[in-house]
C-alpha positions in Angstrom: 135.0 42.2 117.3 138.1 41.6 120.0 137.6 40.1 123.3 137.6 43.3 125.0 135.0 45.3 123.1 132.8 42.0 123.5 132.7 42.0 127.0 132.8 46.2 127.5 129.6 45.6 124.5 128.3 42.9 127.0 129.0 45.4 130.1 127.2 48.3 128.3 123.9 46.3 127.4 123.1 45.1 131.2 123.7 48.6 132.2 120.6 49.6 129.6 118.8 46.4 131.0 119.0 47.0 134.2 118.7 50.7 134.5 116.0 51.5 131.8 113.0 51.1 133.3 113.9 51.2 137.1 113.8 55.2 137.9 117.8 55.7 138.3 118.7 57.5 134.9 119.7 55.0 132.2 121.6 57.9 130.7 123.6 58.8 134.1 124.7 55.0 134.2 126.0 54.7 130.5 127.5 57.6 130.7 129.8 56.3 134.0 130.2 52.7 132.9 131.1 54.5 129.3 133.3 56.5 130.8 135.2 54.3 133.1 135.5 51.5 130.3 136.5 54.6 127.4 133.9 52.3 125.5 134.2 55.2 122.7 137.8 54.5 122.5 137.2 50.7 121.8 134.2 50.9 119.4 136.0 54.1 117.6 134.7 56.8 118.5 132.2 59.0 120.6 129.7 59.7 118.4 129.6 56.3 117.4 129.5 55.2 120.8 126.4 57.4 121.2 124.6 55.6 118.7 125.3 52.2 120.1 123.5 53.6 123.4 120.4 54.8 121.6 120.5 51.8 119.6 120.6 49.3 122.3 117.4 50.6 124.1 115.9 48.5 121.3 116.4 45.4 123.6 114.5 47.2 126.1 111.9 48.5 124.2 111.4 44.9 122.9 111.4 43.4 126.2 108.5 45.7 127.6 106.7 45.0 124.0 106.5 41.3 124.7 106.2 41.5 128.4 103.1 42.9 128.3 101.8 41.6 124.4 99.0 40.1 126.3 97.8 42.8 127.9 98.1 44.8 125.3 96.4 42.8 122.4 93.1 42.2 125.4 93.4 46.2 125.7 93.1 46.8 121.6 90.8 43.7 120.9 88.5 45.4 123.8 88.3 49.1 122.9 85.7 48.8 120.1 83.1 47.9 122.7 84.6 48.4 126.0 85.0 52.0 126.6 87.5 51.7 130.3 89.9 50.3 127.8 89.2 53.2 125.2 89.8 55.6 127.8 93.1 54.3 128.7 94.4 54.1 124.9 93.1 57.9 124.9 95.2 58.3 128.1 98.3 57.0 126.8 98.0 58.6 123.6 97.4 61.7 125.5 100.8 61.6 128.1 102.6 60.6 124.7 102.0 64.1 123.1 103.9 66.9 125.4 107.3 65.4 125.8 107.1 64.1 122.0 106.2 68.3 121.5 108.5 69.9 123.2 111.2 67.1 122.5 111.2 67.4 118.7 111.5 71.4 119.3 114.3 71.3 121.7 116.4 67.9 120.9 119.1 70.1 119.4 119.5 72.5 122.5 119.5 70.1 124.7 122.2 67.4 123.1 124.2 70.7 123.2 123.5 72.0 126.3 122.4 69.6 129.0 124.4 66.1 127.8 127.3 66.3 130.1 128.1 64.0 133.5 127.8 67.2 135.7 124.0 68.2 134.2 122.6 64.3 135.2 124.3 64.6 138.1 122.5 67.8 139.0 119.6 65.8 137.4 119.8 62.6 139.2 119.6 64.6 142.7 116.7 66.7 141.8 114.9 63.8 140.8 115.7 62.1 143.7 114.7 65.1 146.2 111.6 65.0 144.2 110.8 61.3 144.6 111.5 61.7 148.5 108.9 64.3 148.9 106.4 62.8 146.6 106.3 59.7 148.3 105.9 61.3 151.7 103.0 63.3 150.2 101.7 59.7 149.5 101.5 58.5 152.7 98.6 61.2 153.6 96.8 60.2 150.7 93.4 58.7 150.6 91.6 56.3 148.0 94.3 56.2 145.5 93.7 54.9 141.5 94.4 50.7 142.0 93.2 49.9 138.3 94.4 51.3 134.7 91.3 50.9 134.1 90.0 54.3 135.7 92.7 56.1 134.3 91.3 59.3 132.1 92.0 61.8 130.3 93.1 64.2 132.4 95.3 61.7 134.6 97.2 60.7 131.0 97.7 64.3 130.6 98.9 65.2 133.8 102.3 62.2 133.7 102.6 63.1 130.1 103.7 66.7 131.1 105.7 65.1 134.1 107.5 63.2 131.4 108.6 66.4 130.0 111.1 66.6 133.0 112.6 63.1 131.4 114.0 65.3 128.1 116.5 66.3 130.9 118.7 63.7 130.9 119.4 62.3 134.2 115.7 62.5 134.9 115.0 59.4 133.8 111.8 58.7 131.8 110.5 56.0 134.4 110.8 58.3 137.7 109.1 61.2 135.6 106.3 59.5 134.7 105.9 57.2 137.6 105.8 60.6 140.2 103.6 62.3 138.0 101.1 59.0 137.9 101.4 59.1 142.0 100.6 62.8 141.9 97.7 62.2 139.6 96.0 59.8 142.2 97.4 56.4 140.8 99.0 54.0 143.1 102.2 52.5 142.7 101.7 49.9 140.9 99.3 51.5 138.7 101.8 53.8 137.6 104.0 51.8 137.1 102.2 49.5 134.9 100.8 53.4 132.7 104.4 54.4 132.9 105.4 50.8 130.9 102.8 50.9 128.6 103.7 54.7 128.6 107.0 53.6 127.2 106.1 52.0 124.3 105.5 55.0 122.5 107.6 57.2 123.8 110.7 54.7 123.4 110.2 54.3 120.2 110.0 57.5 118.9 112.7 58.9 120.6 115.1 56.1 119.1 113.9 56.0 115.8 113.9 60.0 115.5 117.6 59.8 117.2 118.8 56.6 114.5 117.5 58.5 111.4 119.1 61.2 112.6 122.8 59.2 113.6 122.5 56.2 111.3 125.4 57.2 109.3 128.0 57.0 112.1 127.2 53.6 112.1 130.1 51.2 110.1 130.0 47.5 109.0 132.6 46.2 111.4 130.4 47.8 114.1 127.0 46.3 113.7 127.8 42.7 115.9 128.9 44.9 118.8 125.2 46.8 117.8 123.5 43.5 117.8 124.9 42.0 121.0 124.4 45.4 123.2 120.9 44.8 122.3 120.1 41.3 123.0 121.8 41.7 126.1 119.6 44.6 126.9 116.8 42.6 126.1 117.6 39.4 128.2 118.4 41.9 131.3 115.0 44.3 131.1 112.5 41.0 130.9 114.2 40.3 134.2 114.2 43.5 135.5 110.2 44.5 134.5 108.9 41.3 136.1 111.5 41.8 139.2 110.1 45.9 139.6 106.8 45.2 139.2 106.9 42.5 142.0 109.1 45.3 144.4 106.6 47.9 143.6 103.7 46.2 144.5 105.0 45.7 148.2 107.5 48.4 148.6 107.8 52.2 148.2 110.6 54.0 145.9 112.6 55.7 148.9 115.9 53.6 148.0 115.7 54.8 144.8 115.4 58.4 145.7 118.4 57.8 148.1 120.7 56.0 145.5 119.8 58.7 143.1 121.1 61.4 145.6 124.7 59.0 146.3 125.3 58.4 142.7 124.6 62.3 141.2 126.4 63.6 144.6 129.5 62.0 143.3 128.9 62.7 139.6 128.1 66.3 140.5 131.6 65.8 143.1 133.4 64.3 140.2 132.6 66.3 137.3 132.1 69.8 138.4 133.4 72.6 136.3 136.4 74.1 137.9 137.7 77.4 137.7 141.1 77.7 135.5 
């Protein structure tokens, strides 16, 4: 691996550290650090540059795993007796199933269709409009959910069709599921903390079912540049979990919604289709 595909691999897996699990678009930001850097030019090609960004959210799936290990092993050790932690399993099992649905029956159309820099850009300001209003809705809102542990049923159904909106890319997973835990009476940091545990699942399924499916695009002389984009995503989202879950629990997600609307303004700026 040269020096400059080390440091571009380097570049690329704080971008999936840092922008995972904070409600910005992961997607939206590889695509413009990609793009600026022609990362598919220095690891060989696009498709294989593709992979690499599926395969790095390994780090980050990794980081949430053993971030909240703990938590999860008390929550599984518990539900044979306790039945506020067998509810929430149910619950997250439950928000797992309609974007794992409808993603399996539209992953084609939508890598065809709705993968471009001018679709998350459109995405990313949607998203943000949405989080805006949402969180001004909040405000009037009385005796919110402050524990996972009174999450139900129909609360794990109601974020797991808001993660639908996440197969869009620019979305992001985290904002979709975090608004739709808000509009199902949780608190901030209580949906945050479903959305994490949310992830699990959900992130690993989707990269799995997308490696099987690109594996072979993968070559020898690529796999250190593989490795490294995923350790670095790793090192990054430990940081970044601990850092949001701290902001969350004192602050709202307006400068979110706001970046959201700068960033796909300029992608949307940037990128639109013009007229021949």
């Amino acid at each position: 691996m040269d020096f400059n595909l080390l440091l571009q691999t380097i570049v690329m897996g704080i971008v999936e550290g840092l922008t995972e699990f904070l409600p910005i678009s992961s997607t939206g930001h590889l695509i413009i650090v990609g793009g600026v850097l022609q990362f598919d030019a220095s690891i060989g090609s696009k498709a294989l540059a593709g992979t690499f960004e599926v395969f790095i959210q390994l780090g980050a799936i990794i980081a949430v795993m053993l971030y909240f290990a703990r938590d999860l092993i008390s929550l599984v050790k518990r539900a044979p007796s306790d039945k506020s932690a067998q509810r929430l399993l149910i619950a997250v099992a439950v928000a797992f199933v309609p974007a794992a649905i409808i993603g399996v029956l539209l992953n084609n159309l939508i890598d065809k269709y709705l993968f471009s820099p001018f679709t998350v850009g459109i995405a990313l300001v949607v998203g943000g409009i949405i989080m805006l209003l949402v969180e001004r809705w909040v405000q009037t809102r009385k005796q919110p959910i402050t524990t996972l542990d009174r999450v139900d049923l129909k609360q794990g159904l109601g974020i797991g069709i808001a993660q639908i909106a996440s197969l869009f890319p620019g979305m992001s997973r985290s904002a979709s599921t975090i608004v739709g835990g808000l509009l199902m009476g949780l608190d901030r940091s209580t949906a945050l903390r479903f959305s994490f545990y949310l992830s699990i699942p959900t992130m690993v399924a989707a990269t799995l079912y997308k490696l099987v499916k690109e594996i072979n695009t993968i070559n020898g002389s690529a796999v250190p540049a593989f490795v490294l984009g995923a350790v670095v995503s790793f090192a990054v989202a430990i940081v970044v979990i601990k850092w949001f879950l701290g902001y969350v629990a004192k602050h709202d997600l307006r400068p979110f919604a706001w970046y959201r609307l700068a960033l796909g303004a300029l992608m949307i700026a940037f990128y639109i289709p013009l007229p021949r």
